[in-house]
C-alpha positions in Angstrom: -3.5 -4.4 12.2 -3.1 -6.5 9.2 -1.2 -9.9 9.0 2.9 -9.3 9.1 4.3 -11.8 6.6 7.7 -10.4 7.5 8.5 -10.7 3.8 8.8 -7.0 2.9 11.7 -6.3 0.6 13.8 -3.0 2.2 16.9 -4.3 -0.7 15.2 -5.5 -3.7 18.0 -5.9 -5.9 18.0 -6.8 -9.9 21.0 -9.5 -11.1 23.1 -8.0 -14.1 25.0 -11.2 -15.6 28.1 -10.6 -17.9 29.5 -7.6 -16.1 32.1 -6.5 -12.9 31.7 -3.7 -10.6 34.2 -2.8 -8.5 34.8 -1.7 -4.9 36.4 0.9 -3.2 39.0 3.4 -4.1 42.3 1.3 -4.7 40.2 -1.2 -7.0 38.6 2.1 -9.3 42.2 3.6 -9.2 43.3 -0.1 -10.5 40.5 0.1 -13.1 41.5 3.7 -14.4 44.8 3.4 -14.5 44.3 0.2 -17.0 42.4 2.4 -18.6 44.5 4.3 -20.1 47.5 2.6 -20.1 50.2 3.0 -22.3 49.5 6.9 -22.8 52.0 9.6 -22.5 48.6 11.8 -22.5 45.6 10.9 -21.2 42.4 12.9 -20.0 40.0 11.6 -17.2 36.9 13.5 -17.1 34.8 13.1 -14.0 31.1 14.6 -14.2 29.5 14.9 -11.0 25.9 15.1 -10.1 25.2 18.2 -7.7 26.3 17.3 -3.5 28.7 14.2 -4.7 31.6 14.6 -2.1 34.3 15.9 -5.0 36.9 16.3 -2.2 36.6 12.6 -1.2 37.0 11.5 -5.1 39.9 13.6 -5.4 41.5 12.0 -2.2 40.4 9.0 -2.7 41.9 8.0 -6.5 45.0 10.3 -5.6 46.9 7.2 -6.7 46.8 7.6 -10.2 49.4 10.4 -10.0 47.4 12.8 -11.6 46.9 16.7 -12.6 43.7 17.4 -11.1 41.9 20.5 -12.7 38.3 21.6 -11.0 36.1 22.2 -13.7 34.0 24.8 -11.9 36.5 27.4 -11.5 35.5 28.2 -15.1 32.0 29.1 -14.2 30.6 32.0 -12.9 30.7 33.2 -9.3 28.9 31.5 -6.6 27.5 35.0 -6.0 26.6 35.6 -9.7 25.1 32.0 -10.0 22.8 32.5 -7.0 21.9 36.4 -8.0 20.5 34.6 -11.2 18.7 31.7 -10.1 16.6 33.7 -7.2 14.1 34.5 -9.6 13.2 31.2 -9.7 13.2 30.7 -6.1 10.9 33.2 -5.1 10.2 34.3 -1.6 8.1 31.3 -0.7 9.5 28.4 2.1 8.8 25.6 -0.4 7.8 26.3 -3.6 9.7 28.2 -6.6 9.4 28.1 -10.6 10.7 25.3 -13.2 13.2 26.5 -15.5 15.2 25.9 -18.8 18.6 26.6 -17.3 21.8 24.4 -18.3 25.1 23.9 -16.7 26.7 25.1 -19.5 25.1 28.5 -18.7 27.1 29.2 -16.3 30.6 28.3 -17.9 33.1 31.3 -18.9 34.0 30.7 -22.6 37.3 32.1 -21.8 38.1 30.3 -18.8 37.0 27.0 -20.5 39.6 27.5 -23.5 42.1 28.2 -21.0 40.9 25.6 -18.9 41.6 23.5 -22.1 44.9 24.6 -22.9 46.4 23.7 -19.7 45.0 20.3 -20.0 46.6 19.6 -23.5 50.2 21.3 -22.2 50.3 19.1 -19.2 52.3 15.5 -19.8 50.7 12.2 -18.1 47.3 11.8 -16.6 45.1 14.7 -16.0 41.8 14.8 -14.0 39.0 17.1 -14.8 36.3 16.9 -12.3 33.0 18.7 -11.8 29.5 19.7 -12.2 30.3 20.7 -16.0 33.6 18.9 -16.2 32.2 17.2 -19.7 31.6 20.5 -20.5 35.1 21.7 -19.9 37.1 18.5 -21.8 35.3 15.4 -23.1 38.3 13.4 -21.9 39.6 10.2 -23.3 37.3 8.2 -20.4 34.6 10.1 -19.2 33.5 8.8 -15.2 30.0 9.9 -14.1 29.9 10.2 -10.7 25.7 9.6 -9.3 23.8 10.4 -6.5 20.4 9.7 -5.4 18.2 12.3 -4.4 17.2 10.8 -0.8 20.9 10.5 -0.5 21.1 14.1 -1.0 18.4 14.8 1.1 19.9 13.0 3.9 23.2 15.0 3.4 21.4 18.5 3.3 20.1 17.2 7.0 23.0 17.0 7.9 24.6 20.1 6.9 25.3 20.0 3.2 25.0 23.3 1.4 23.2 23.6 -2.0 25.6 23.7 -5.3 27.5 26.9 -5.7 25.9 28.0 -2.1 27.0 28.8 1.3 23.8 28.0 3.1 24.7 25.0 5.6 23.1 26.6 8.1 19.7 26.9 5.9 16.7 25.1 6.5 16.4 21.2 5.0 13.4 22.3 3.0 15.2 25.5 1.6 18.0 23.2 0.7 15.5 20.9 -0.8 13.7 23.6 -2.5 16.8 24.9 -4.2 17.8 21.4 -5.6 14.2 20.6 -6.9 13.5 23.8 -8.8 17.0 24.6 -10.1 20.1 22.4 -9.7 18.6 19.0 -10.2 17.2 19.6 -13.5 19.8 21.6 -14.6 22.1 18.4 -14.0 19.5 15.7 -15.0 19.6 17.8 -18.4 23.2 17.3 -18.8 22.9 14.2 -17.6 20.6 12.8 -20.3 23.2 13.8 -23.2 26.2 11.7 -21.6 24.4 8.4 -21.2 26.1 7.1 -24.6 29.0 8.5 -23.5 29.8 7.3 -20.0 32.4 4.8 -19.9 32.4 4.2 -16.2 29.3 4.8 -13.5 31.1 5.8 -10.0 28.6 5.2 -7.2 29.0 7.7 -4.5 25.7 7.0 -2.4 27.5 5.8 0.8 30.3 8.1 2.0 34.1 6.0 1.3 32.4 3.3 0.3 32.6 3.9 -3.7 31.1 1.2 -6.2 32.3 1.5 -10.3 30.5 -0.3 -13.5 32.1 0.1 -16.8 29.3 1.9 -19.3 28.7 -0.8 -21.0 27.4 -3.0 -17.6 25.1 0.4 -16.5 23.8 0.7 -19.7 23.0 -3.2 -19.8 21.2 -2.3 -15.9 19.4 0.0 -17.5 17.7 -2.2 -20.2 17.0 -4.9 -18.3 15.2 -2.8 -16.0 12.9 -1.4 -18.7 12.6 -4.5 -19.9 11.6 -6.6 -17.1 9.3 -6.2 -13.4 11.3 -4.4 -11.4 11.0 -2.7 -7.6 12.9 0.9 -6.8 14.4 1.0 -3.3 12.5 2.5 -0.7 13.2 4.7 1.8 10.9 6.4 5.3 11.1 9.3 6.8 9.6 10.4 10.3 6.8 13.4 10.5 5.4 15.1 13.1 2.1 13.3 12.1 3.7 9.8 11.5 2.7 6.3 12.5 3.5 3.0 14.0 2.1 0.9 11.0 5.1 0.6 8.7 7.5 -0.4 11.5 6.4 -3.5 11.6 4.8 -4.6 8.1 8.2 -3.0 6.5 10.7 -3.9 9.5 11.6 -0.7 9.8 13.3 0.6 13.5 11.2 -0.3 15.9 12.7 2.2 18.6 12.3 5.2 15.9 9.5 7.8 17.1 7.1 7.5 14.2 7.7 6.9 10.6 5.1 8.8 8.2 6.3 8.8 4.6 7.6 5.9 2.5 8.6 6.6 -0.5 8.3 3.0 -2.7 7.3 4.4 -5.9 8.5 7.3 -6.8 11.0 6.8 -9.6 12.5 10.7 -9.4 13.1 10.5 -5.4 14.1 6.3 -5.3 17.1 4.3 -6.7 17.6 0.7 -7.9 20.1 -1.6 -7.1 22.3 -3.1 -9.8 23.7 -6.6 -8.5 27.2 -7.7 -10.5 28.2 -10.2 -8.7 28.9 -9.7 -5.3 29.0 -5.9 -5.7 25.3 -3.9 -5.6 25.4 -0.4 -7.5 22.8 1.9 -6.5 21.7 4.2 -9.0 18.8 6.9 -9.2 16.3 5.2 -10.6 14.9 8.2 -12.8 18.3 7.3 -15.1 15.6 4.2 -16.6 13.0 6.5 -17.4 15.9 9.1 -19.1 17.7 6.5 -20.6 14.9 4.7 -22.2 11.5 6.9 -21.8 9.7 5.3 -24.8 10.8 1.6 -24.1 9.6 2.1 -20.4 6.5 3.9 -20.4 5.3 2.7 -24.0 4.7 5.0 -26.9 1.2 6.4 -26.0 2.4 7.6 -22.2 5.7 8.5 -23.6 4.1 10.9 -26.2 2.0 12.5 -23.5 4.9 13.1 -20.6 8.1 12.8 -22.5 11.1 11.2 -20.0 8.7 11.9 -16.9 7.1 9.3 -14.8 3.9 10.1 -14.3 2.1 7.9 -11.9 3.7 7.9 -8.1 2.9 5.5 -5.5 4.1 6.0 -1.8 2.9 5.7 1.7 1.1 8.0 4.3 1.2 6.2 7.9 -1.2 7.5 10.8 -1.9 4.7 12.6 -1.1 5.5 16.1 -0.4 9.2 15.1 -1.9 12.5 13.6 -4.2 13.8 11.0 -2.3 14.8 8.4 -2.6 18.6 7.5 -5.8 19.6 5.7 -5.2 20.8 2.0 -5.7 21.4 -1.2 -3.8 20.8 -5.0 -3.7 23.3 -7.5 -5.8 23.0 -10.9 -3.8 22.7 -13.8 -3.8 25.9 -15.2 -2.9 27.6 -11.7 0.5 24.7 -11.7 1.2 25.7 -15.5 0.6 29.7 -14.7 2.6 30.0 -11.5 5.4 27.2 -11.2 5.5 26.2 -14.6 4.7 22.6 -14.2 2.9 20.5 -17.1 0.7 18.9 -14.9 -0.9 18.9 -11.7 -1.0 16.2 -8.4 -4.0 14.7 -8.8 -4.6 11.8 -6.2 -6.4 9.2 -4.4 -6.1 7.5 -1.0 -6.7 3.6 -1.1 -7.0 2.2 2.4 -4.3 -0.2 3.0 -5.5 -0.6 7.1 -7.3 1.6 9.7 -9.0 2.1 12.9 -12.5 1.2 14.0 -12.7 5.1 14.4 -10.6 6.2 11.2 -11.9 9.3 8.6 -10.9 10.7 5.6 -11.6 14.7 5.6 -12.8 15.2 1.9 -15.2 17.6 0.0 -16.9 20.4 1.6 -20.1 20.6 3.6 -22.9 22.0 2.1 -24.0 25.8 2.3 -20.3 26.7 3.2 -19.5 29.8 3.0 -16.3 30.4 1.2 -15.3 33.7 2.4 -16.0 32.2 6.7 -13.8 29.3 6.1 -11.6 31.6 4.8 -11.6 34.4 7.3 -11.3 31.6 10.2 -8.5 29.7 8.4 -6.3 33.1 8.6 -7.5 33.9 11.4 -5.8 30.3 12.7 -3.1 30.8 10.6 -2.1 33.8 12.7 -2.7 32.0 16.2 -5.7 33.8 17.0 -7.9 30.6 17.0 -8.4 27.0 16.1 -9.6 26.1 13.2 -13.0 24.0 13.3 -12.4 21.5 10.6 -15.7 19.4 11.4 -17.5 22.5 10.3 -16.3 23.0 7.3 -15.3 19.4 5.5 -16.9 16.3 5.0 -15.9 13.3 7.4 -16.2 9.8 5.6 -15.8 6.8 7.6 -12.8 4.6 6.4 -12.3 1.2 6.1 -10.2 -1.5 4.2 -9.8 -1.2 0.7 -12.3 1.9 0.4 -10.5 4.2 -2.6 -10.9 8.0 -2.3 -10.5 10.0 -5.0 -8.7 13.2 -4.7 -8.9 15.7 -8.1 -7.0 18.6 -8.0 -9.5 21.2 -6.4 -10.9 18.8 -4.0 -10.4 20.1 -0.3 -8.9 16.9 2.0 -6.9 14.8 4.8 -6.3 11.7 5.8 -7.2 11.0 9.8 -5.6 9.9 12.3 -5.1 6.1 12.5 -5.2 5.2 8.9 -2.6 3.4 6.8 -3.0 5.1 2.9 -1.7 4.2 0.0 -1.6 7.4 -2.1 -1.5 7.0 -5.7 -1.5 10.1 -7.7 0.4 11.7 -10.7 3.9 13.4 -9.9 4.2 16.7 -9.1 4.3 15.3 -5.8 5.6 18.8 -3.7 2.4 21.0 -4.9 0.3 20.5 -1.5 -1.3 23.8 -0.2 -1.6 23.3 3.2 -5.2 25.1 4.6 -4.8 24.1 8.7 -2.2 21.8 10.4 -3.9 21.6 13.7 -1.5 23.7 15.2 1.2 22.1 15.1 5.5 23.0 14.6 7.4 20.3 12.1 10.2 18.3 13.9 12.3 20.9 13.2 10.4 22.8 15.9 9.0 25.4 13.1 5.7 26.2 12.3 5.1 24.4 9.0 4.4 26.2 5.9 0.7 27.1 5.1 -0.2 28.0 2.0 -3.6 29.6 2.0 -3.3 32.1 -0.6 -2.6 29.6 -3.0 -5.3 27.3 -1.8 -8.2 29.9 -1.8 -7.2 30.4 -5.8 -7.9 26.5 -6.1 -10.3 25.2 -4.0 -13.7 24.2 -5.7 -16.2 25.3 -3.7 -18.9 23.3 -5.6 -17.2 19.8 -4.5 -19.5 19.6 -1.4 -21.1 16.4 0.3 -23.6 15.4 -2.1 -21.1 15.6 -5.1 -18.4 13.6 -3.3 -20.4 11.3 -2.4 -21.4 10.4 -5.9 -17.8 10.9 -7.6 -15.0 10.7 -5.0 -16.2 7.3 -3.0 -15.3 4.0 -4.2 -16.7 4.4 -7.6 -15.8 0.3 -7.8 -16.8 -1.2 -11.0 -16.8 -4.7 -12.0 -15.0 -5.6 -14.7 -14.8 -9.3 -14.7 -15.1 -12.3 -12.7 -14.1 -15.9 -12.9 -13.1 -18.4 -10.4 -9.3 -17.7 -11.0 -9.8 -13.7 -10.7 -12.1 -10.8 -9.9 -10.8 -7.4 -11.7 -12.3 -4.1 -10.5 -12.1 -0.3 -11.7 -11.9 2.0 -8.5 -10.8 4.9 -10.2 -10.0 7.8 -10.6 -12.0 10.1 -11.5 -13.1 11.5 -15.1 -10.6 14.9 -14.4 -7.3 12.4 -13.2 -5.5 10.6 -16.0 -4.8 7.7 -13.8 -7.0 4.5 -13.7 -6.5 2.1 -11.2 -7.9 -1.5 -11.2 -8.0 -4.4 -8.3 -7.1 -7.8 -9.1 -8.0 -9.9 -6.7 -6.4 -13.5 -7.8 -7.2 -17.0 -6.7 -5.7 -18.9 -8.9 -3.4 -16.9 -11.5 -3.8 -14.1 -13.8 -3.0 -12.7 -17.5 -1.8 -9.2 -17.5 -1.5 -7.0 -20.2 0.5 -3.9 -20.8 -2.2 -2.1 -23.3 1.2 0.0 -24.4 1.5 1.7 -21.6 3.4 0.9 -17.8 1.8 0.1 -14.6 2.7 1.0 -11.6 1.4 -2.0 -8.8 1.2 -2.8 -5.2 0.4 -5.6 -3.3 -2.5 -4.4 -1.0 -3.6 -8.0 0.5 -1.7 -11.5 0.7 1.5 -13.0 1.0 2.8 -11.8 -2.7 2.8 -13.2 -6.1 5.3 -14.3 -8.5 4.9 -12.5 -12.1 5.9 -15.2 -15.0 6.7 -14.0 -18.4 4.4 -15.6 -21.2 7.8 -15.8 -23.6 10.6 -16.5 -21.0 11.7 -13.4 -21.4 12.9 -12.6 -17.7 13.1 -15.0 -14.9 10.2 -15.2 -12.4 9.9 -11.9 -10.6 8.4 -12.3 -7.0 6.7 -9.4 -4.6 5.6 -9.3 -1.6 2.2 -7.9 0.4 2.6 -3.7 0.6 5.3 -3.2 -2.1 5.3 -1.3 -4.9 6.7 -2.8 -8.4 6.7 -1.7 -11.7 5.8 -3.5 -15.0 7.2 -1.6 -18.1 5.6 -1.4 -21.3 7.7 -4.2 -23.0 6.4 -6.3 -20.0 3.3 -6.8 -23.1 2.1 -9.6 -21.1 2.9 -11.8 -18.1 1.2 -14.0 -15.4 0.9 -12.9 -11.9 0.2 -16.1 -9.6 -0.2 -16.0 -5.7 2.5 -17.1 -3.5 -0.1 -18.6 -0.9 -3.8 -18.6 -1.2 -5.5 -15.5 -2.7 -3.9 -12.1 -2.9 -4.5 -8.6 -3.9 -3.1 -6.4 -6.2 -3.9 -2.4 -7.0 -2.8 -1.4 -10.7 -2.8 1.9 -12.0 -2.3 3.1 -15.4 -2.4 6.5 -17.9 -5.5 6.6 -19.3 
């Protein structure tokens, strides 16, 4: 295993001067009540994100002496809503179909104007609260209440039930499915028109324990962090397939099973954390790419992808564990055609540490024959035998800092004792799993497998000779001095990402080339990144995380903590 410098960041927290935040329900009541004093009429209107506990809001600022009014009641039935959505849903366990939907779609006109009336009639303070509460009354002081989506996730675990649905009892990944195609974007779009707007942000990530910024101090959050390096929060999660490795480098539980994923990169999953003063605001972080696409991403990448990220960065941990399943990701026009995506998850795995025995499955054998590997993989699908894997796909050896590539098309896996870095674009839940070694999830259920959408996308032409010469470590040199080697390693021609390895000695000169870069620290202690201008205070990271360096970052210095380090840099082409 690689050095521990015990320096990994699980917090990483961004200073907002000039503003309060406020803690807990009798401070926010406090705050609101000032708010509007000295009205005979006033009008709080609380938006909520999908899952945020409404009951505990309602509870907990039943001090103002309010009218409350629930929003929702003007919509639609939860039976209607659901009989609309399924279509985009589909029968499948995880995947379903991108949509245009709104809130608003689902709103009564009739209910809303006499949703409205009662508001106006009613003396003192009223509180309209909701998903679509903006929708119902604009309000005098408009709270948006925020949740994170591993926050969510966490709550579906445990038993939450998808907006407008009575399915506690469901399945985590049917929950998760439901949120992802339908209910997320349908809030993120409403979302995106109240940013001006929003004259408080209520923090509702940690159950009783709400945090509240005036509009004014999020807003300010918000440009700093496209303005300046920044790291999103991570999170890990356990698989049946997960490792040992990230227990230790990221001081993670160390009486925890296995953990597989980390997510440190990822701006639609992660958060950031807001410090005012002594109170920390956690926000999703995808609210800094809505909020301020172009400034963050830079004009070219923001043309291209609109207010989407586009380049993800997380971790895949076997080390100690399991392969992970062997797959395939759709071609573009099959993730346009059947789920309505714009792009598709291309990818690579860079080696972050390994075993002496440690493989990457990738590419196809030569002379296979499609319609075998086809047969046998249904035939394993159904239990009748084990799938020979070795037969069929390309075993490459694996060792530090090798970089596979991984275009959509291309048949793969990561083995078993192997610590990857897996940088790709982000359509991140489009993997069409071929074989998982027999195996149930650790929800003790077969997991899905996906082979009638693999067969339509696996390139049967990417076999051992063609890998060889595209897929592994296409490294080019593309300078060298005694203060810093830089090196292309990817990706390949069909992947918009291109990632480059600075490997600094002394201290190097970064630019953005108008576009952002996501960047992790794959060897050394860390580095500190300096602005050129003084435009943000030194910004220090740490070996195995993930930062970002927006587009307004045009240029800055990156200088090792302690002797030399290593960084992996990827960029839109």
């Amino acid at each position: 295993m690689v050095r521990n410098y015990h320096n990994y960041d699980k917090y990483p927290a961004k200073k907002i001067e000039g503003f309060s935040a406020f803690e807990g329900y009798e401070a926010i009541v406090g705050v609101l009540k000032q708010a509007v004093d000295g009205r005979e009429h006033a009008v709080i209107t609380i938006e909520t994100y999908t899952q945020v506990d409404q009951n505990e809001i309602t509870e907990g600022i039943s001090g103002l002496n309010a009218t409350f009014f629930d929003a929702e009641k003007c919509m639609v039935s939860d039976r209607e809503y659901m009989d609309y959505i399924r279509q985009y849903l589909t029968n499948d366990r995880v995947f379903g179909i991108m949509n245009t939907l709104k809130v608003e779609d689902f709103y009564v006109e009739e209910r809303v104007k006499e949703m409205r009336r009662k508001i106006e009639e009613t003396d003192g303070i009223c509180v309209v609260y909701g998903v679509g509460a903006s929708i119902v009354h604009e309000g005098d002081i408009l709270v948006y209440a925020d949740l994170a989506r591993w926050e969510i996730q966490l709550r579906f675990a445990a038993g939450a039930p998808n907006w407008k649905a009575h399915n506690e009892n469901a399945p985590k990944l049917a929950k998760f499915k439901q949120g992802f195609f339908v209910e997320w974007r349908m809030a993120d779009r409403l979302k995106k028109q109240l940013f001006d707007r929003i004259d408080f942000l209520l923090d509702t990530n940690r159950r009783g324990e709400p945090k509240m910024v005036c509009g004014d101090g999020f807003r300010a959050g918000l440009e700093t962090f496209c303005r300046e390096p920044f790291r999103l929060v991570p999170y890990f999660a356990p698989e049946v397939w997960g490792g040992q490795w990230m227990k230790e480098i990221c001081g993670l539980d160390p009486d925890a099973p296995n953990y597989a994923w980390a997510f440190d990169g990822v701006p639609e999953e992660n958060s950031i954390f807001m410090q005012f003063g002594e109170v920390r605001v956690e926000v999703p972080s995808v609210d800094v790419v809505f909020y301020r696409p172009a400034q963050l991403l830079g004009s070219r990448v923001h043309a291209r992808f609109g207010d989407e990220y586009p380049i993800r960065f997380d971790f895949l941990d076997t080390m100690g564990g399991q392969n992970l399943s062997l797959q395939v990701h759709p071609l573009t026009e099959y993730i346009q055609s059947a789920f309505g995506m714009h792009y598709t998850q291309d990818e690579s795995y860079y080696i972050l540490d390994c075993g002496e025995d440690s493989v990457v499955y990738l590419g196809l054998k030569e002379g296979v024959d499609s319609g075998a590997m086809l047969d046998e993989l249904k035939q394993a699908q159904g239990g009748e035998t084990v799938f020979d894997a070795d037969k069929y796909v390309n075993k490459w050896k694996a060792k530090r800092h090798d970089h596979f590539l991984i275009p959509g098309g291309t048949v793969h896996c990561s083995g078993k004792d192997t610590m990857v870095l897996e940088v790709s674009a982000t359509p991140y839940i489009f993997t069409f799993k071929l074989w998982d070694w027999g195996r149930v999830g650790l929800d003790g259920l077969p997991r899905p497998v996906h082979i009638g959408h693999g067969e339509k996308n696996i390139q049967w032409d990417r076999t051992t000779g063609w890998v060889k010469e595209n897929l592994l470590n296409r490294i080019e040199p593309l300078c060298d001095t005694p203060a810093v080697t830089v090196e292309c390693t990817g990706l390949h021609e069909r992947e918009f990402v291109e990632t480059r390895r600075y490997t600094i000695r002394e201290s190097a000169v970064l630019k953005s080339e108008g576009g952002v870069s996501s960047c992790n620290v794959v060897e050394g202690e860390g580095a500190v990144i300096e602005s050129v201008d003084g435009s943000f205070a030194p910004y220090e990271v740490h070996y195995a995380e993930t930062f970002i360096l927006p587009a307004q970052v045009k240029e800055c210095v990156i200088r090792p903590i302690c002797g030399e380090v290593k960084i992996l840099r990827a960029t839109v082409r």
